[in-house]
BASELUM-781036 format. One line per field, with one value per residue (C-alpha): residue number from 0; residue in three letters; x, y, z. Coordinates in Angstrom, 1 decimal, always signed. Example, Ala and Ser with C-alpha at 12.3 -4.5 7.8 and 13.67 -1.06 7.14 Angstrom:
% BASELUM-781036
k	c(0_1)
r	c(ALA_SER)
xx	c(+12.3_+13.7)
yy	c(-4.5_-1.1)
zz	c(+7.8_+7.1)
***
This chain:
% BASELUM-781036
k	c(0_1_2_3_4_5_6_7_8_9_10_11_12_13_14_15_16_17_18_19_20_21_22_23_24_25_26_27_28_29_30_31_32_33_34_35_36_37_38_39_40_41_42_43_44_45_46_47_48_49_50_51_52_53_54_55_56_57_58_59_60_61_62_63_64_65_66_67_68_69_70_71_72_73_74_75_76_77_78_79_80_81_82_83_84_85_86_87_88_89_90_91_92_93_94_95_96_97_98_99_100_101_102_103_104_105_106_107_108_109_110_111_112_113_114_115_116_117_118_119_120_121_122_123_124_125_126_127_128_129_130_131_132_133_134_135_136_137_138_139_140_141_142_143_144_145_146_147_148_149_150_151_152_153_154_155_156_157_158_159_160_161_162_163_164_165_166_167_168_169_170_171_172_173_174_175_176_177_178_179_180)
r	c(UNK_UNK_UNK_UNK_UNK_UNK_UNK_UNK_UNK_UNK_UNK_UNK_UNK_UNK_UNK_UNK_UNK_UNK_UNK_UNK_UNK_UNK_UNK_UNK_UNK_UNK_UNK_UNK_UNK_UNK_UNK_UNK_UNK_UNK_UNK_UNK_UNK_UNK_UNK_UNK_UNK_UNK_UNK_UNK_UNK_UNK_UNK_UNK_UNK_UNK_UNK_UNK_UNK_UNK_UNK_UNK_UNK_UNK_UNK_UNK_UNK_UNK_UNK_UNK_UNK_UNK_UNK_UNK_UNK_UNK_UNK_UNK_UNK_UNK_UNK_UNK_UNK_UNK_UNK_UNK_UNK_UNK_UNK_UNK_UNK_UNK_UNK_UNK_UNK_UNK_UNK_UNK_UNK_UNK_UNK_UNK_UNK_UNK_UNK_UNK_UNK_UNK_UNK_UNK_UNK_UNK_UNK_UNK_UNK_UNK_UNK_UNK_UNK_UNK_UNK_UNK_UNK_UNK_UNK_UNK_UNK_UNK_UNK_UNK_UNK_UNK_UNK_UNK_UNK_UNK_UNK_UNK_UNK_UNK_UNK_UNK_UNK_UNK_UNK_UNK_UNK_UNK_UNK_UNK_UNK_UNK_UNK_UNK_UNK_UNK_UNK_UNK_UNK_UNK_UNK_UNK_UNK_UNK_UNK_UNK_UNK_UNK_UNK_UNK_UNK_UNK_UNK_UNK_UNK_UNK_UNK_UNK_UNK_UNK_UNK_UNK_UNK_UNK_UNK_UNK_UNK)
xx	c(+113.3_+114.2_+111.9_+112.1_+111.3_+107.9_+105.7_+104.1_+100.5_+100.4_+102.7_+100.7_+99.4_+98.9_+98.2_+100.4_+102.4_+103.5_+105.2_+108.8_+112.7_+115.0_+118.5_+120.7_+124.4_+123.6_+127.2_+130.1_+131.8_+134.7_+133.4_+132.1_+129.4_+125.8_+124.4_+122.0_+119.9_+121.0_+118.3_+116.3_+114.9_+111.7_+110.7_+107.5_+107.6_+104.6_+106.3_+110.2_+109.9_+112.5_+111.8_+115.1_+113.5_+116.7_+116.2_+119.4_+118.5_+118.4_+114.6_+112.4_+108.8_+108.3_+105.1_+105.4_+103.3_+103.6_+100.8_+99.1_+100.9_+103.3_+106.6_+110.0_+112.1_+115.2_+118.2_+119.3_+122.2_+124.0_+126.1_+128.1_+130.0_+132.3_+131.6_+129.0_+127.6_+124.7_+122.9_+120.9_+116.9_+113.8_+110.6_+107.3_+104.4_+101.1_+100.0_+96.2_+94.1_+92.1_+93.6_+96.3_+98.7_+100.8_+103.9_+105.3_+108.1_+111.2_+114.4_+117.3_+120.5_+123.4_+126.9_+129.8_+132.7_+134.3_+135.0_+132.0_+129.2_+125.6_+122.2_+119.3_+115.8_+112.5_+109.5_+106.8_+103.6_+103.7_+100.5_+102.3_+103.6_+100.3_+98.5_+101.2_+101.2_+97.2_+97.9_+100.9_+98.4_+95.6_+97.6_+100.2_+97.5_+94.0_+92.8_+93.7_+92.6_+89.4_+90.8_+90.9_+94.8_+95.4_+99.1_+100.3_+103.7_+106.4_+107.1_+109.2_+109.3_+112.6_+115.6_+119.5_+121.5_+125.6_+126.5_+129.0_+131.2_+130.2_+133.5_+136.2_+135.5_+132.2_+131.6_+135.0_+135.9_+137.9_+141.1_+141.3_+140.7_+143.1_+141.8_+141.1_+139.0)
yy	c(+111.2_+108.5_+107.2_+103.3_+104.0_+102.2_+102.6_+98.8_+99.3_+99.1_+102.3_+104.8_+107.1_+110.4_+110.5_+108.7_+110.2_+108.1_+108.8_+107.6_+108.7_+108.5_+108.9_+109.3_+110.7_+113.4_+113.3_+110.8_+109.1_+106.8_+105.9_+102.1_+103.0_+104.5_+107.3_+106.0_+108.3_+107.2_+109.4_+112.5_+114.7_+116.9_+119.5_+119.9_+123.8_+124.8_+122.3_+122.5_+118.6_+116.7_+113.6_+111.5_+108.8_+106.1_+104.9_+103.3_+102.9_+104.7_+104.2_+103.2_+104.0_+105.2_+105.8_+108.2_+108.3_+112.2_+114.5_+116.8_+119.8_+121.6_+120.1_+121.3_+119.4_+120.2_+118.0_+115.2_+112.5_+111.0_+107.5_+106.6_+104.0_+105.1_+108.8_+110.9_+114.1_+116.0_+119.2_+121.8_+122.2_+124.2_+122.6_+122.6_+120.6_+120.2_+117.0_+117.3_+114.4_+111.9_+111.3_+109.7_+112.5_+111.2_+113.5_+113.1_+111.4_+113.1_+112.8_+113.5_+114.1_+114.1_+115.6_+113.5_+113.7_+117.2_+120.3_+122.4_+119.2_+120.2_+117.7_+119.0_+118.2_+118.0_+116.9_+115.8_+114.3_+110.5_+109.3_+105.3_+106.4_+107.3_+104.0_+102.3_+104.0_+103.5_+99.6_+99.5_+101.3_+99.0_+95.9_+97.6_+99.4_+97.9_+99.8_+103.0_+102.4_+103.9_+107.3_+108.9_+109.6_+113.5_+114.6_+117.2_+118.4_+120.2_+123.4_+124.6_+121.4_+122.1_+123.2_+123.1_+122.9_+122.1_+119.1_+119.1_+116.0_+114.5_+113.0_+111.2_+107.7_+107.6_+103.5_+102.5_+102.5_+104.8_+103.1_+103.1_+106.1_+109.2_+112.0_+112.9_+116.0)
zz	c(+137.5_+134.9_+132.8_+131.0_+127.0_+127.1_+130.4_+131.5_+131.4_+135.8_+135.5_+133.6_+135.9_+134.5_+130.8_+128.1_+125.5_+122.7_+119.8_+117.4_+117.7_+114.7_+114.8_+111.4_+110.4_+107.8_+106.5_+106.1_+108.6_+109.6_+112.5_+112.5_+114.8_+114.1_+115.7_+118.4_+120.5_+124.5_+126.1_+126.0_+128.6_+129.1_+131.8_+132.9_+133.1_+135.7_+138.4_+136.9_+137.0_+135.0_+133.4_+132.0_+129.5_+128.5_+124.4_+123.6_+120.1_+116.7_+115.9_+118.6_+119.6_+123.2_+125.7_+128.7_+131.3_+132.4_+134.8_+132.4_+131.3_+129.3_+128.6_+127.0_+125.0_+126.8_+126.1_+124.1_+124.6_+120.7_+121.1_+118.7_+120.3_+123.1_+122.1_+123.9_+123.0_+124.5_+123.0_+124.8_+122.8_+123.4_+121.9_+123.8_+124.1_+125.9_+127.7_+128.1_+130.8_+129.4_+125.9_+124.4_+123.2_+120.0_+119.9_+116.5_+114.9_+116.4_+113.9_+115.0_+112.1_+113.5_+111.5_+110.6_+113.0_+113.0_+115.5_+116.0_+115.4_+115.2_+115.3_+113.4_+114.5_+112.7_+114.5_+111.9_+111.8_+109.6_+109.4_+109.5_+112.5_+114.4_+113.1_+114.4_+117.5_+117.8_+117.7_+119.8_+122.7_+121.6_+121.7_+125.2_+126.8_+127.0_+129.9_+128.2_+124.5_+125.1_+125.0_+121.9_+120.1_+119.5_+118.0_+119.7_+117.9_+119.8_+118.6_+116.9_+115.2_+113.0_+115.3_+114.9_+118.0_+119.0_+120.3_+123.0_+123.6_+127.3_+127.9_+126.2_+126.9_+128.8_+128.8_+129.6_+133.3_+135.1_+135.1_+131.1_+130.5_+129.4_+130.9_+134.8_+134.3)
***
C-alpha cells in the first residue's frame, strides 16, 4: 500500500507516526545531482502488511498513519537524478494506540559513485527534531494533539547496507533507453 509522506488529518486512522529523513553523500562526487531519498518501505510483521511511503526529497518530515504494531524498516530507494538504487534494511519499531509515536531522525549517507556503493544509517533522537514535530502535529493535527508524543527509535539504529542500482535510466521512457533487461 502506498503511503503520501504526510497523512491529511481526515486520513489518520490508526495511530500516527511522525518523525524526519535526511539524505547526504558521505564522499565526493561528480555527479551534479544530490542524493534524495525517493521512498522507504516498512512491514508490519504480525499481518506481513507492507506500507510504500513516497519522500522525494533529501530532508523532509513525514506522519504515517499505521494500525498498532511492530514494524520493520525494510527497504530504502536513493535518487540521484536519473540513477536509482535500492538497499535491503532490518530496523524495528513498535507503534503503540493512543499516542503519537515520534520515530527519530533517520539519516541516510549515501557513498560517492563507485562499484560496490553502500548507505549508512543512524537513527537518533534530536531533541529540535521532536519540538518540531510536536508543533507540526499541533498545528497538522488538531484532533489528535491531545495524545501525548513518545519516541520510539528503530533498532538497531546504526546499520550499513549495499545499495543495488534499480535500473539504468529509471525516469526516462522506454524508448530512450539502452538496455532491454
Amino acid at each position: 500500500m502506498e503511503l503520501p509522506v504526510t497523512v491529511a488529518e481526515t486520513d489518520v486512522v490508526g495511530t500516527l507516526a511522525v518523525g524526519r529523513v535526511v539524505t547526504l553523500i558521505t564522499g565526493e562526487s561528480q555527479r551534479i545531482y544530490a542524493p534524495e531519498l525517493r521512498s522507504f518501505e516498512v512491514i508490519n510483521t504480525e499481518s506481513r502488511e507492507r506500507f510504500k511511503i513516497d519522500v522525494q526529497s533529501e530532508d523532509k518530515y513525514f506522519s504515517l498513519s499505521l494500525p498498532p504494531g511492530h514494524y520493520e524498516l525494510n527497504r530504502v530507494q536513493i535518487s540521484e537524478g536519473p540513477f536509482l538504487s535500492m538497499a535491503q534494511l532490518s530496523a524495528s519499531f513498535m507503534v503503540k494506540p493512543d499516542v503519537v509515536t515520534f520515530l527519530g531522525t533517520w539519516r541516510f549517507g549515501v557513498d560517492s559513485p563507485r562499484y560496490g556503493r553502500h548507505v549508512a544509517v543512524s537513527i537518533v533522537h534530536d531533541v529540535e527534531d521532536e519540538e518540531r514535530a510536536q508543533e507540526f502535529v499541533r498545528d497538522a493535527y488538531p484532533a489528535v494533539n491531545a495524545r501525548s508524543l513518545v519516541a520510539q527509535l528503530p533498532e538497531p539504529s546504526q546499520e550499513q547496507a549495499r545499495l543495488y542500482e534499480v535500473m539504468p535510466y529509471p525516469r526516462y521512457s522506454r524508448y530512450f533507453r539502452r538496455h532491454w533487461w
